[in-house]
Structure formats: structure tokens, C-alpha cells
N, C-alpha and C positions, 0 to 999 in steps of 0.2 A: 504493500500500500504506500510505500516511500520513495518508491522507485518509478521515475519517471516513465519510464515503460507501460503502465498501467493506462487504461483510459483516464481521461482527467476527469469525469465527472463522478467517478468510481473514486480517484484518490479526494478529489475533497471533500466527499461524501466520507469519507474513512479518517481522513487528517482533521475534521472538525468530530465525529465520533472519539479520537482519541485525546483532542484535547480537553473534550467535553465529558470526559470520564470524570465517575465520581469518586474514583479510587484513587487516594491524593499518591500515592507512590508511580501508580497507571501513569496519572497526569503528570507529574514530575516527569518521568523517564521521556514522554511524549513531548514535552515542555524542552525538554534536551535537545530532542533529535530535530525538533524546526526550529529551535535556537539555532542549530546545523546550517539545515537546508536553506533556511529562507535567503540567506545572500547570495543565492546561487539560483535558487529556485527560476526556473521560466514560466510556471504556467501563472498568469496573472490570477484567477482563479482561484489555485491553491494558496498565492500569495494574500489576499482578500480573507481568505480564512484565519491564515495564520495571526493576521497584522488583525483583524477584528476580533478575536479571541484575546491577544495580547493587553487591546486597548480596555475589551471588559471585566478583563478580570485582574488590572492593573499589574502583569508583567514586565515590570523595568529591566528585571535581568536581559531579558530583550531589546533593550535598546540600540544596544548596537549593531546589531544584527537588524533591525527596522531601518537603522540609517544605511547601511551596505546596500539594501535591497533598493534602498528610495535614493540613492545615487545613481541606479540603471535608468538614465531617459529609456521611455516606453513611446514608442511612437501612437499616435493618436492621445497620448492618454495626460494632462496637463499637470506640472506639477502638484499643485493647489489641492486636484483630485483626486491624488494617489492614496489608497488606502494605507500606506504605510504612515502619509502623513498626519493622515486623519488618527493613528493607532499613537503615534507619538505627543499627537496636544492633548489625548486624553490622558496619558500616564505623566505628564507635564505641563497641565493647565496652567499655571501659573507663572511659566517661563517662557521667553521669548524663544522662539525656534531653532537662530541663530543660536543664541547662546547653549540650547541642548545639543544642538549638532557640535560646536565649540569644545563644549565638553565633554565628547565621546573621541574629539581628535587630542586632546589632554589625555586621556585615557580611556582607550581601546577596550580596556578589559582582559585580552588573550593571557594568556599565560607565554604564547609563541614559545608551543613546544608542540612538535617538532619544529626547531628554528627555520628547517628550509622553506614552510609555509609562510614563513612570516607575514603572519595574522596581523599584529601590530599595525607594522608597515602599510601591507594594503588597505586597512581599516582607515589611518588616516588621509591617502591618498584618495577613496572614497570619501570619506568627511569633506575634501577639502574642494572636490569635486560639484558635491552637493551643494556646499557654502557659496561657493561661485552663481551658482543659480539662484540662488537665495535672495542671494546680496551684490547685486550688479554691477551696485557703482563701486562695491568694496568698502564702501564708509566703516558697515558692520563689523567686517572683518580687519579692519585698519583698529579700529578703538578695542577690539578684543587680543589684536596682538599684544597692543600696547600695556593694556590692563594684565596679561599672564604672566605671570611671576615661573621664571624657569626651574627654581628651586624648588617650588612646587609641585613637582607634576613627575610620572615616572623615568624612570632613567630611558627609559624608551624614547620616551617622547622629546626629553631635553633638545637633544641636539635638535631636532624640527625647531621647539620653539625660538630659541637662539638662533638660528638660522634667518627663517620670517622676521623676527624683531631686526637684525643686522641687516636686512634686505630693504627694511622698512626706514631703518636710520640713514642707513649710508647712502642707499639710492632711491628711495623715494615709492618701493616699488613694492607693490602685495599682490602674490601669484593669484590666479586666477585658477588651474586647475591641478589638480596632481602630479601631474607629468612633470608643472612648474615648478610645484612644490620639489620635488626629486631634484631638480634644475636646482634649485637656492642651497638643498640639503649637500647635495655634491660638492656646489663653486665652498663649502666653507667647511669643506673636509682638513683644512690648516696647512695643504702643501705650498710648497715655498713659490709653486708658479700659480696657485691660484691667489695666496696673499697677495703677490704684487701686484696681481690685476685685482684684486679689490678696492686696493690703494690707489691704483690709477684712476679706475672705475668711479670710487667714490669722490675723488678729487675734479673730476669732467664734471661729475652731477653737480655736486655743492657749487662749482663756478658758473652754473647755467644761472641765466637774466633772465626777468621778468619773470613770465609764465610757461616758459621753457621748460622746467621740470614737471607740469602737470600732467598727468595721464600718466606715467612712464610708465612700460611692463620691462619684461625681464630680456626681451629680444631687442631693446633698444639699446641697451647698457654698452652693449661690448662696439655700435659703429659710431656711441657718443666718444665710447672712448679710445677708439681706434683715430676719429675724425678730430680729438684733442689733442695727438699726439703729429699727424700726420694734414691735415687740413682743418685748421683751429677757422679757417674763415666760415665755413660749413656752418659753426655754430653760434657765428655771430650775423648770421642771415634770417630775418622773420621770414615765420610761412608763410608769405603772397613770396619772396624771393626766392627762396626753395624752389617751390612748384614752378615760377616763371622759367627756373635753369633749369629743372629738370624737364619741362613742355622744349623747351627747345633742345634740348641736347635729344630727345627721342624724336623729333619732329621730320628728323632728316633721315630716319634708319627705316631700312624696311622691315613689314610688320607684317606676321602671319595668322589669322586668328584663328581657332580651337571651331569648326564646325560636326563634330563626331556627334554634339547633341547641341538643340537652342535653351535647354532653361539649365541651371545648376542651383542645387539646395534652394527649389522652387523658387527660381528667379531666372530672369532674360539674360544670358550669358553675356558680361561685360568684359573688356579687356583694356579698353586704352582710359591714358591718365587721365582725360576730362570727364570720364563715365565715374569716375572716384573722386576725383578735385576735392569736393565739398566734405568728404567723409575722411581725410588723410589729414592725421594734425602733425602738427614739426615734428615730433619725435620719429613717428612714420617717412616724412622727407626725409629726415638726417637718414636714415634705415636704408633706404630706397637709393641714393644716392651713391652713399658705401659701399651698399650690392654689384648695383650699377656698375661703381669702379673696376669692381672684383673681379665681375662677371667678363670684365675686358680688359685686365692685367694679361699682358702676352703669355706668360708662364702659366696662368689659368687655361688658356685659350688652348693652347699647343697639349695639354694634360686631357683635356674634354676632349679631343680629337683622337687620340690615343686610347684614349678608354670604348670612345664609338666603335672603333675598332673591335675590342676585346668582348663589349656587350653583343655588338651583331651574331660573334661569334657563341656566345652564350644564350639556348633558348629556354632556359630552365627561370631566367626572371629578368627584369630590370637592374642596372646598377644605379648607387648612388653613394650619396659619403656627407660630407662635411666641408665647408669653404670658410679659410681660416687666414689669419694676417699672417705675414710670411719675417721676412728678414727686412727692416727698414718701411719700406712704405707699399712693398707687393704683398699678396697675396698667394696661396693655395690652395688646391681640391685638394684632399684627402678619399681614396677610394673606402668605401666597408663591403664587400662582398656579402650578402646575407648568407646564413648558414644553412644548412641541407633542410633544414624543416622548416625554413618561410621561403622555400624556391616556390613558390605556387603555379606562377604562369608567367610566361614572358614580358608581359602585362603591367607587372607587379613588382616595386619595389617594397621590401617590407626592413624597415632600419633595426639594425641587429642591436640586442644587450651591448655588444664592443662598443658599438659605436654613441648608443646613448652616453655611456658612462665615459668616451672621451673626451665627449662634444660641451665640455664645461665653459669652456673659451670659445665655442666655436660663432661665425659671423652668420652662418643659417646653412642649413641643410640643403642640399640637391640628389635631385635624381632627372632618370632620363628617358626622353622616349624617341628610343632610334630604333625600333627590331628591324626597319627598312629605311635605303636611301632616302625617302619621303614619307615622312609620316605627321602630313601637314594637316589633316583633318582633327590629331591629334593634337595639336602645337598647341599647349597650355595644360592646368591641372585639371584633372578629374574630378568629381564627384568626393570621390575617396580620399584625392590628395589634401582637398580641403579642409574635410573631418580632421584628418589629421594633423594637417597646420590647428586645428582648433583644438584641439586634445594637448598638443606636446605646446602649443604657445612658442612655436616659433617660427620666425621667419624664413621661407621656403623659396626654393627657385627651381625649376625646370627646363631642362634642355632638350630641345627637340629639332630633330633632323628635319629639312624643310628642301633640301634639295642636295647637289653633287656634294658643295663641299660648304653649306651651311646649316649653322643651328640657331632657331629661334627660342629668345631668352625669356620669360615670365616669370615675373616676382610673384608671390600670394600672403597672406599672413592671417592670422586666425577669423579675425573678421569678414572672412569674404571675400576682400578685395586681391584683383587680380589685374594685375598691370604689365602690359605688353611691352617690355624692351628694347624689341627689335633684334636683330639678327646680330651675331661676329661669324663672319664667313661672306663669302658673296654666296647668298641665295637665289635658286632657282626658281621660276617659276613654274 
């Protein structure tokens, strides 16, 4: 009856029989095992049971296990009206939502045994997932960093909160979703090359003017402070100047757009800079502009060429890696190969463990779509790539084969936005 195998009207018909047992040891042991299941559980159905029993018969040891499950967006189904939420204000009437989810990522609960599970971990990463949706603008989650005392909280959790607070003082910056969170937990693991780019990092933010540090996320930090070191004028330019040099430095390039499909994440497929104009604040210029450079550093250029190579000849997936500042004022690609079990389809780049956990410094992510000399229908991100610009919160870029010996370049970043570069290579038509 546990086992998702069963019909589901058969298991929730049996998963609320057993929680609705009157035999408090029955109920206990039952109480356990969708303690278990529920973060994991799919059928929405049995989750409805579980999260409504919880709510009425006031089960907090369930909490965190209601917050797991209520971090899975459900398509169709709106946050507001998710039974898991509705199970959590009833066993917490009197506290703000925010702050109960707050404090399930203080303390997970796991024992995190067996360690390789690590329960903790993903729990807060889920928490922090949730919160984001939550709490949009982040205000909420801004004043609750601030208020958490790290001495407080398990040793688990410490270095998270220290991490967020450090992200929050020096750069201005409160992650948005888990992946982020990892991203912050990582750069302050104390190695002698992430210190220094803290130090840099956080020295570019605190001399930003005016209202120049407002918004920041975590994908802006490293082209502020790449562009502090390397073009300080970049960030003594307002956004109408920004935008002005970047409209004309693409104005003269040629440009391939993405026809494979017309809407993406239910929307009219947009690609050039004046379809976004309105929607890009400085921080996003400075970003764009950096990339831009990257993207057209000769030593970048001659590496992407070499690896089209190596990918063609490769039909088990897409490649892709990491573009990162180099020696003085260039830049690098870094290759990641995905490992034997994300090769899914040629299709498909999937970014390995290696490569997250290198990518601490890195200036944004790319991958590619070349499986054919022309793969102009293609030229820009997918559906998919987007998601995941929106998951890992960072800045993305795409290469794609557009004719003999051209590749067209497309920026994206979590929000949607998706801005056509133009080509390095003379493109065919």
C-alpha cells in the first residue's frame, strides 16, 4: 500500500486508513513511514492525504517533510493552494510562513545518517527554494538573515548561515534558490583563491555609486569585479549608457534567431536587446557586456572551435563547461565533459557535480549546439536551458553552429531574458 506501484486510489484509500488508525502505536509506525515518503511522494493525491491528516491532528514532527514536498512547483497547481501549505498554517497558526519555513532551514531535523543522503543538506536547499517563492522581493528573507544568530543553530546549519549573512554584508546579495545557496556555501569554503576574490569582490560592491548596488544577485558579482579590475569605466557608466554601447556594439553583427519553436515558458520567443531594454537593470548590463567581451576574446574563440570539433564527433550528448577570466584581462572556456549517466541524447547538455563545484569563480556557464554544420533553427536556448538558468541562478551563454565556419552567441539568465549577440565567425547563410 506504500508502494507507488499500486493504483492510487487504492493507496490513498489505505495511506489515510492507516493514519486514521486508532491504535496509537499502528498510527505512530504509519506517522513514520509518510514522514518518509511524503518529500518524495508524486501522486498529488496521496500527498493531500498525508498533508491533511498532519494538519488535523496537529503533527509538527512533520514539518519538515510538508516543507520538502511544498518546494516541488506542481504545474497547474498554485502555490497559495497547495495542501501542504494549507497542513503547515494549521500546525503554525500563529506564525508567519516565512519564518516557519526559516526555521526548518535552521534546523532540518535529520539526524543525516547515513551521511551520503544528506538529509540536512537537501532539506535546506528545498527551504531555500520555497522561500524564494515566498518572498520575491527577498525583503523577508534579507531581515531573517540578519536576525539569525549562527551560534544558535546546529552545526549543520552554521556554515549556511554564515555564508548568507557574508553574502549579504559584503555584496549586497540574498540567493534566490538552492543551487544559489550551494553557490554562496562553496565561494566561503576559506580557500586562499576564493578569499581573495571575496576581497576583491566585496571591495567593487562597496565602491559602487548611487543605486548601483540595488538588485545584485550572485551572477553579477564576479563581471563587477572582473570589470573593477580590468574596465573600471564599465562601472562608472549609468544604464541608458550601458544599453546605448551595448545596442550599438550588436547593431552591426549578424544575428540568427532560434525558430525550432514561437512561444518559450509561455511566451513569444524574444531575442534581441530592445525586446528586453526595459527589463535589464545595470547590474544585468555590467553582466552582458563582460560576457560579450568573453565571448570574443580570441583565445575563447579558437577553444569553441576546437571543441565543435570534438562535440560533432561525440553523439552521446552536448558539451559544455565554464567561461572564466584568464591571465591579465582574457579570458577562458573550460571544457566539463558530462559523465556516462547524464549522456542522454545528443540534444542534451546536463552540467556534471565536477563542474558545479568548480564553477565558484566562474563568469557563467556555456554549452553548445552544433551536432550539424547548421543548426540555425536551433541558434539560442531551449525551453530547458532556461529552467535551468532559473534553478542554478546563473548567467548562461550558448553556442551554436549557424553555418561553415560560424557560431551564433546568446546570452540568457534566470529571468527569461534572452539576448542575441551575434555571431564570431563569418556566418553563412
Amino acid at each position: 500500500m506504500w508502494s507507488s506501484a499500486a493504483p492510487i486510489d487504492v493507496r490513498a484509500a489505505c495511506v489515510a486508513h492507516l493514519l486514521d488508525d486508532p491504535d496509537a502505536a499502528g498510527q505512530m509506525d504509519a506517522r513514520a513511514m509518510a514522514n518518509l515518503m511524503l518529500p518524495t511522494e508524486r501522486s498529488r493525491t496521496v500527498v493531500s492525504v498525508i498533508a491533511a491528516r498532519a494538519g488535523q491532528y496537529g503533527w509538527k514532527e512533520m514539518t519538515s517533510a510538508l516543507v520538502r514536498s511544498y518546494a516541488r512547483p506542481v504545474e497547474g497547481v498554485e502555490d497559495d493552494q497547495r495542501a501542504e501549505r494549507v497542513a503547515l498554517m494549521q500546525l503554525h497558526p500563529d506564525r508567519p510562513l516565512a519564518e516557519v519555513l526559516f526555521e526548518v532551514f535552521l534546523d532540518p531535523g535529520y539526524e543525516d545518517t547515513p551521511a551520503e543522503l544528506r538529509l540536512n543538506q537537501r532539506t535546506r536547499a528545498d527551504v531555500w527554494d520555497l522561500l524564494g517563492r515566498v518572498d520575491e522581493s527577498g525583503a523577508l528573507r534579507r531581515g531573517l538573515i540578519q536576525r539569525a544568530q549562527a551560534g544558535d543553530v546546529p552545526d549543520s546549519t552554521r556554515a549556511s548561515v554564515r555564508a548568507l549573512q557574508r553574502a549579504l554584508e559584503n555584496l549586497s546579495v540574498v540567493p534566490r534558490t538552492g543551487d544559489e545557496l550551494r553557490w554562496i556555501e562553496s565561494l566561503n569554503n576559506g580557500s586562499a583563491e576564493n578569499e581573495r576574490w571575496w576581497s576583491q569582490a566585496s571591495g567593487a560592491v562597496s565602491a559602487l555609486s548611487g543605486d548601483r548596488g540595488a538588485g545584485l544577485e550572485m551572477r553579477h558579482i564576479e563581471p563587477i569585479r572582473w570589470a573593477s579590475q580590468h574596465r573600471p569605466e564599465l562601472l562608472a557608466r549609468s544604464r541608458e549608457e550601458l544599453l546605448d554601447e551595448l545596442s550599438r556594439a550588436v547593431e552591426g553583427r549578424t544575428h540568427v534567431k532560434r525558430t525550432a519553436e514561437q512561444r518559450v515558458l509561455d511566451q513569444p520567443r524574444r531575442e534581441r536587446l530592445s525586446d528586453w531594454a526595459a527589463q535589464l537593470t545595470w547590474s544585468d548590463l555590467v553582466a552582458i557586456h563582460v560576457i560579450d567581451i568573453a565571448s570574443r576574446d580570441p583565445g575563447v574563440v579558437k577553444r569553441l572551435y576546437e571543441q565543435v570539433d570534438i562535440d560533432r564527433q561525440d553523439r552521446t550528448t552536448e558539451y559544455g563547461g565554464v567561461i572564466e577570466p584568464s591571465e591579465g584581462s582574457s579570458f577562458r572556456i573550460l571544457l566539463f565533459r558530462p559523465r556516462v549517466r547524464d549522456r542522454n541524447s545528443d540534444t542534451e547538455f546536463v552540467a556534471s557535480e565536477d563542474m558545479i563545484r568548480y564553477a565558484d569563480r566562474a563568469l557563467a556557464f556555456y554549452h553548445q549546439h552544433v551536432q550539424s554544420g547548421a543548426e540555425s533553427k536551433h541558434a539560442g536556448p531551449s525551453e530547458a536551458d532556461l529552467v535551468y538558468a532559473a534553478r542554478s541562478g546563473r548567467s548562461c551563454v550558448v553556442f551554436t553552429a549557424v553555418g561553415k565556419s560560424g557560431l551564433n552567441v546568446d546570452y540568457y539568465q534566470p529571468n527569461g531574458v534572452v539576448i542575441d549577440l551575434g555571431t564570431v565567425g563569418d556566418a553563412e547563410p
